[in-house]
Structure formats: structure tokens, C-alpha cells
N, C-alpha and C positions, 0 to 999 in steps of 0.2 A: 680651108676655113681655119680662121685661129680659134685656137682651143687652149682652155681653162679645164686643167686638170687637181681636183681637188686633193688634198690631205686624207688617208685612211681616216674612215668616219666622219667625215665632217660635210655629208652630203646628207645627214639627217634633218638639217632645216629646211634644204629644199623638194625634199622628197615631202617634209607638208606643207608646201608651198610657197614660205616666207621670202621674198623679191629679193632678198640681199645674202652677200655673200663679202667676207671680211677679208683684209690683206693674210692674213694669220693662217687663212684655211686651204690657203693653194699653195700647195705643191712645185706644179711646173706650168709655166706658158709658151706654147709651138706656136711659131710666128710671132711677130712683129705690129700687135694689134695698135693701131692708134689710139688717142683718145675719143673716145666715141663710139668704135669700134666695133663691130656685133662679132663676137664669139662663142663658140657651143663651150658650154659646161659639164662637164662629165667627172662622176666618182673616179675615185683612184682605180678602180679597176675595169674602166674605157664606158662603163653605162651611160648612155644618153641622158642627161636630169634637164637642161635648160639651154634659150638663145638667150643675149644677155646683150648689156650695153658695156663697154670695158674701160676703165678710168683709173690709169697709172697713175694718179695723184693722192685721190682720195683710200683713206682707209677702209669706206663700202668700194673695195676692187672692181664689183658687179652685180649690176641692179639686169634684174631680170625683164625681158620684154615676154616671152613665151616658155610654157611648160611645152610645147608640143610641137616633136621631132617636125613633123610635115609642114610648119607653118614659119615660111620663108618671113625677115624684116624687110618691108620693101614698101614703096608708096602704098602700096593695096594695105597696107597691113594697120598703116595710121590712118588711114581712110575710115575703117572700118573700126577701130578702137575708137576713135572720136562719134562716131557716129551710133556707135554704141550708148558712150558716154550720155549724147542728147537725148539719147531715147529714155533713156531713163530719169534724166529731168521732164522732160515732158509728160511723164507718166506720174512722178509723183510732185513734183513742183508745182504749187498754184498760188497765186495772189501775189507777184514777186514779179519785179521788171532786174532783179537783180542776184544770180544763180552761176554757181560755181559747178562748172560747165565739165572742169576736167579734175580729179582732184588726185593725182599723183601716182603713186602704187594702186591706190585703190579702183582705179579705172585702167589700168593695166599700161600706164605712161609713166613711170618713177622719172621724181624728179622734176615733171610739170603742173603749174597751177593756170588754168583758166577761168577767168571770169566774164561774164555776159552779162552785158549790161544794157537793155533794153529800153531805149526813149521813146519807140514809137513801133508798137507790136503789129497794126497793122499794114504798114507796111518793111518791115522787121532793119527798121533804122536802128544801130544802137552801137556801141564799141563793144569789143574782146579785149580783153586785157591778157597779158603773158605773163609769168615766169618761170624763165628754164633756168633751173638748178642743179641740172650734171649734163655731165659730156655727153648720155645718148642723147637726152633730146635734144642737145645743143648740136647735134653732129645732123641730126633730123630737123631744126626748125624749120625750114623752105618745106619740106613733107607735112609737118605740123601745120604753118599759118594755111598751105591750101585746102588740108583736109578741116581745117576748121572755118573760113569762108565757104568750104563747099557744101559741108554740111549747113549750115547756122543761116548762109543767105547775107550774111553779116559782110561787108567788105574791108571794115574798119579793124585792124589790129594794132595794141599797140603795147608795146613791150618794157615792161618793168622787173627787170633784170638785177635790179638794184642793192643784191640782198649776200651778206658778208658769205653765206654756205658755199656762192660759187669758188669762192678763194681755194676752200679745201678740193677743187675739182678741176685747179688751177685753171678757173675763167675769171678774166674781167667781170667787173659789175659793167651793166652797161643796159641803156633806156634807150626808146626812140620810134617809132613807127617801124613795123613790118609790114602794112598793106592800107592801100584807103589814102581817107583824109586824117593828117593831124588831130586830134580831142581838142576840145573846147578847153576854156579855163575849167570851165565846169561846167558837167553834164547832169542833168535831171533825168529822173527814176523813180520806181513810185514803188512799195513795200507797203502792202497790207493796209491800203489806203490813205498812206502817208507820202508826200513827195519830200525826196532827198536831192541835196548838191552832191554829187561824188568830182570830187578833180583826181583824176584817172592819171594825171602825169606827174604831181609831186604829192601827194594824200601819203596815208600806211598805207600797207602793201599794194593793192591795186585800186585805194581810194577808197575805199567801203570796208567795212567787216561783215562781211555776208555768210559769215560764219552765227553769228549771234540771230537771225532773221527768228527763226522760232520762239526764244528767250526774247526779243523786243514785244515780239505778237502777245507774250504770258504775259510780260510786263503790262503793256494794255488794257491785255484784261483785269488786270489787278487794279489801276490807278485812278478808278473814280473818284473822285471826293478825298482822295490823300495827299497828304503833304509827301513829297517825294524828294530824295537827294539823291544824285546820280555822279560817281565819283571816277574822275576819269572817263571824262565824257568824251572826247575826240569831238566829232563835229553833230553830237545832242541826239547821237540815234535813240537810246533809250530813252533822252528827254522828250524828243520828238513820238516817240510810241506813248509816254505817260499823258503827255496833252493829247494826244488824238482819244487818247482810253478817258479825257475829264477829271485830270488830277488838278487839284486846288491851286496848288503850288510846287514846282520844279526848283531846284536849286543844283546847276550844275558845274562841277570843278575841273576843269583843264589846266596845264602850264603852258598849253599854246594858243596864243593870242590870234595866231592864224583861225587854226582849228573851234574856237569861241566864235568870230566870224561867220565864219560859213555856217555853222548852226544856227546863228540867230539869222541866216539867210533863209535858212530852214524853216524857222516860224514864221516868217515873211511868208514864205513860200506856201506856206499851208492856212493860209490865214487865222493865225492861231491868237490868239488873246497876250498881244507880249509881257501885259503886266503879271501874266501868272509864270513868268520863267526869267530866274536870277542867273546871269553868269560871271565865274567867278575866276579871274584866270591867277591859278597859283597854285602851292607845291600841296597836291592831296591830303598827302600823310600829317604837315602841320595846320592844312585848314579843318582838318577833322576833330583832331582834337581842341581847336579854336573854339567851333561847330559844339563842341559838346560842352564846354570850359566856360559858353557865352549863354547855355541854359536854353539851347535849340534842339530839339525833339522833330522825328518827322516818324509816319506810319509804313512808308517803303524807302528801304536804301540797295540801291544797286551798285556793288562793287566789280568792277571790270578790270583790274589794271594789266599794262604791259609786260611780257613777260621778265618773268624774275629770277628764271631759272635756265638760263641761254643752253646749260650744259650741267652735269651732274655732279660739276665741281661748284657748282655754285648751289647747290639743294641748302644747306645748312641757312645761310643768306636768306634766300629765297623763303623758308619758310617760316624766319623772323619776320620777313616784311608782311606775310600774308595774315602771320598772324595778329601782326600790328594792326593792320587795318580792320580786321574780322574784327579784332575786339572794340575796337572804337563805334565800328559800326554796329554790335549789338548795342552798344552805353547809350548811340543815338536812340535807336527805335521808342516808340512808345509800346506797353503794352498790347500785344493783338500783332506786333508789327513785322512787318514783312523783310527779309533779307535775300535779292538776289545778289549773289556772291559765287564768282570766277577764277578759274587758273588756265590760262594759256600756254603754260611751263610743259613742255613734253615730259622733262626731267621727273615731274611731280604727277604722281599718280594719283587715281583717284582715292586709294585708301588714304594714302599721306595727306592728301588734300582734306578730304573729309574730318582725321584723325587731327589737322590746324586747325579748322575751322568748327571742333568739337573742345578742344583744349581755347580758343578764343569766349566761347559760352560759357566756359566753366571758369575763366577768368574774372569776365564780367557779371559773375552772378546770375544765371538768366538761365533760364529754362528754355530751350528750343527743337523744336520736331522741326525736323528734317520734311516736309510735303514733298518735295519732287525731287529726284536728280537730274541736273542736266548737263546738255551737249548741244554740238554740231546739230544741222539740219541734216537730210534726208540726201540733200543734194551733197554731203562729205560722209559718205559712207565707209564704212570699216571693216574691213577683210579679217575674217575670224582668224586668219593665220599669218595677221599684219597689228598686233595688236599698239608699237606705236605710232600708227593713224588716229592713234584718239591722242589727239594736245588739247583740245577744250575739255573743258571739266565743269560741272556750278552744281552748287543745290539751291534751293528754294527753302527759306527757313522760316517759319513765325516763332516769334516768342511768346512767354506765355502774360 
């Protein structure tokens, strides 16, 4: 077996768990491990710590599949993590034709993201969506797509590869069917009693943010009878939650003319009252303050944007931008009003995040309690000794 022998002391992180292991902290490598490779891990002085995935490219050297000397990587082994994985969707997931099935380290697969996407539950018609992001599970995908048709029932995979991280792990980006039929242009899905368009082959990441599924649900509940602005809308999920919750009026901001599209396919789609929802496809940051400049006022503003913060050389950036918008977005609300507001940025924590979006209230004059913090669903869960698995961040603000 090829072996990863660590640096004196530097077997402290995996000894509490933590899946990764940096170029910096190894020592010596016996054998000729490919990329992808599974090799044992062990302290500088021969202890057993880890089976691991091995990737002569990237600066994570080695992401962890098992703590546990006895348990070979082998078909059996992603059989039973995947299937793991569903059981625990099925137990706490409900109301949702769309659930992130696999999510990385924290389901004990680093490296891959699975989405499931459900059109027709009773007879369990619906696609898988992929992306492998390092060499194990690239080295394992054929292990991967079977173990996940075999669990899921599902036949349909299809793989959205497309995402710059692999470069560091010297893979191609690359898209395309792994099993089944082809994806439709677009496929329907239904969330909390709303149906969605997802196109699973060119959309963000696997067509959806199914990430945000709980934070749509609160928005809902919030949106009766308000005038609502929703910034950085993609394809109107949280517009689509505020009309299904009976909000007055929706105003939402995209710069893709595409992504505006599909959303208003969306109110089609739910038969929804299209004169209560404006779209507005242009650059957020100058229609907000347009927005506020034109003497427009709304009661809920939902700030979502794309990440800002790619890498920790960009924090400084990133937290002008956030703050820019945070402040505009307080200047909009009316008294009473509501601010859901997001960071995506792994780079940006949730203090720093919080400590913007505390320094944008004190900008704008305005007094705001903090109501709720929020995150991911249930279905992206967080390893106490993986702490950056949490990249979604939001609070829930009123003003006073």
C-alpha cells in the first residue's frame, strides 16, 4: 500500500478528525501513489491515523475517505456511504422534490456534490446531478454513479464537472451524461409547494440552489401583503416563495436575461398573478441604488449575491461589496422591514459577515435586530471537526 507519512506533530488534525491534510505536513511518500490513489496515512512515528484519497496536484495532498484501520476503499465502501448519505435525507428531508443527496466531506465522500432531483416521486423518475472535485472521487466515479442509481432507483446521472476547483487537482472541467437519458432543457420540481424550471445542464451549479430551500420556506412565510425586492434573483426562487407566501408585489434584479426567463416560466408555471412580479434584468448594485434614488421603498428585501470572496485574497473586496449592498438595502426597507441577507463566500465567516452587515446599519442610520441566523438545510450538514463546510451564512433583520 502507498503510504503518507506525516511531519512530527502534524497528525493533530487528524487525530480530531479534520478530512484534509496539506502539502506542508508530509514528510515522505513510499510508492508511487497516482492521482486518486488511496493511501494509508500515518504519524511520523508509523501510527495508523487514516485511508485517504491522494492528489499530487492540489495543495489538500489528502482528503480523507476513512478513520478506520479495518475498513478497505473498495465498491462496498461507496455503496454504503451513499446510501448512508439517503438515509439521512429521507429521515429529515420533507416537502422537497429537490435535496442534496451527497454533500462532500460531510457525508464522508470529499470532494463530491450530489443533487436529486425529483419529477415524479411515485414512481422515483427524476435526475442526479454530479460534481467530482478532486482526484478520489474522480478515480472512483463508475463506483460513484452505480452506488448512486443503486441506492436512489434513480437511472438518470448527469454530470456537471464544470467548476474551476478541479484545475487545482489537475482535472479538466468537463459535463455530460454518466448514466440514463440525457436532461431535458428543463426539468420541473416542486419545493414547498411551489414548482420550479431547473436546467440541470447549463443553470449555476447543478441548476438550482438547494442550498437556500429552508430560507425560501421563511421568506414565504414572511411575504404576505409586502412589497418585496429580491436582488439577485437567478431564476425567481425567492420570488417564487414570496408569491406563493401572497406578497403584493415582487421586484426582481438579475443581469441574466436567460435566468429572468426561466423565472417568469416559473410564474407560468404556478399560476401565479404575473402582474404582481417585475423583472428587471440589470447590474444589482447600480439598480439599488436607482431603487432608492427613485423614492422606492419595499417591506422585505432579500439579498443573495454570488460569491465575493472566491479565496481569502479577495476578503478585503468582498467585504466592500457586501457591504455596499447591505447598506442600500437597509436605506430601501420601510420601517417594520424585513432584510433577508447572504454570503456564500467560504473566505467570510460568519462573525465578519455579521460584524458588515452590522457596520452597513450603522451606516444607514437604522436600528436592526438581528431575528434569526441563517444557513444551509439539513440536507448540507456540518462536521463539528470540518468547520469550513459552512459557506452559506444569512441573518434575518428587521428594522426598527
Amino acid at each position: 500500500m502507498n503510504t503518507v507519512t506525516l511531519k512530527p506533530s502534524k497528525e493533530k488534525s487528524l487525530l480530531r478528525r479534520h478530512p484534509w491534510v496539506y502539502a506542508n505536513a508530509i514528510d515522505r511518500i513510499d510508492g508511487k501513489p497516482a492521482p486518486g490513489a488511496t493511501v494509508v496515512v500515518r504519524a511520523h512515528d508509523g501510527r495508523f491515523l487514516a485511508r485517504a484519497a491522494y492528489s499530487p496536484q492540489s495543495q489538500i495532498r489528502v482528503r480523507v475517505w476513512s478513520f478506520d484501520e479495518a475498513e478497505p476503499i473498495d465498491h462496498a465502501f461507496f455503496k454504503r456511504r451513499v446510501q448512508r448519505a439517503l438515509a439521512h435525507r429521507q429521515a429529515l428531508v420533507q416537502g422537497t422534490g429537490a435535496v442534496r443527496l451527497i454533500f462532500g466531506e460531510a457525508d464522508g465522500l470529499p470532494g463530491l456534490v450530489v443533487d436529486y432531483y425529483v419529477t415524479d416521486a411515485a414512481e422515483k423518475r427524476g435526475q442526479l446531478v454530479c460534481q467530482f472535485m478532486a482526484a478520489g472521487v474522480e478515480a472512483w466515479k463508475e463506483a460513484i454513479v452505480a452506488a448512486l442509481t443503486g441506492a436512489t432507483g434513480c437511472p438518470n446521472v448527469y454530470e456537471r464537472s464544470d467548476v474551476s476547483i478541479r484545475e487545482k487537482e489537475g482535472l479538466a472541467q468537463t459535463t455530460g451524461v454518466l448514466a440514463g437519458d440525457p436532461p431535458p432543457d428543463t426539468l420541473i420540481t416542486n419545493e414547498n409547494g411551489v414548482r420550479y424550471h431547473v436546467d440541470v445542464r447549463s443553470g449555476h451549479k447543478t441548476g438550482f440552489y438547494v442550498d437556500q430551500r429552508d430560507n425560501r420556506a421563511l421568506v414565504q412565510a414572511y411575504a404576505a401583503g409586502r412589497d418585496v425586492l429580491n436582488c439577485f434573483c437567478y431564476t425567481g426562487g425567492f420570488s417564487l416563495a414570496a408569491l406563493k407566501g401572497g406578497a403584493k408585489r415582487v421586484v426582481s434584479i438579475d443581469s441574466s436575461g436567460e435566468a429572468l426567463a426561466l423565472a417568469q416560466q416559473n410564474v407560468a408555471a404556478n399560476d401565479f398573478d404575473a402582474s404582481r412580479a417585475e423583472w428587471l434584468d440589470a447590474d444589482a448594485f447600480k439598480t439599488l441604488r436607482r431603487l432608492y434614488d427613485d423614492g422606492e421603498r419595499f417591506d422585505l428585501v432579500v439579498l443573495d449575491p454570488p460569491k465575493f470572496a472566491p479565496s481569502r485574497e479577495h476578503v478585503d473586496r468582498a467585504a466592500r461589496a457586501y457591504k455596499d449592498i447591505n447598506l442600500t438595502g437597509f436605506k430601501l426597507l420601510r420601517p417594520g422591514g424585513l432584510l433577508f441577507t447572504y454570503s456564500c463566500s467560504g473566505a467570510i465567516d460568519s462573525d465578519l459577515f455579521q460584524k458588515i452587515v452590522a457596520g452597513a446599519a450603522a451606516d444607514a442610520r437604522v436600528d436592526a435586530r438581528i431575528l434569526k441566523r441563517l444557513g444551509a438545510g439539513v440536507d448540507h450538514p456540518l462536521l463539528t471537526a470540518f468547520p469550513e463546510g459552512e459557506y452559506l451564512k444569512g441573518l434575518l433583520l428587521q428594522i426598527a
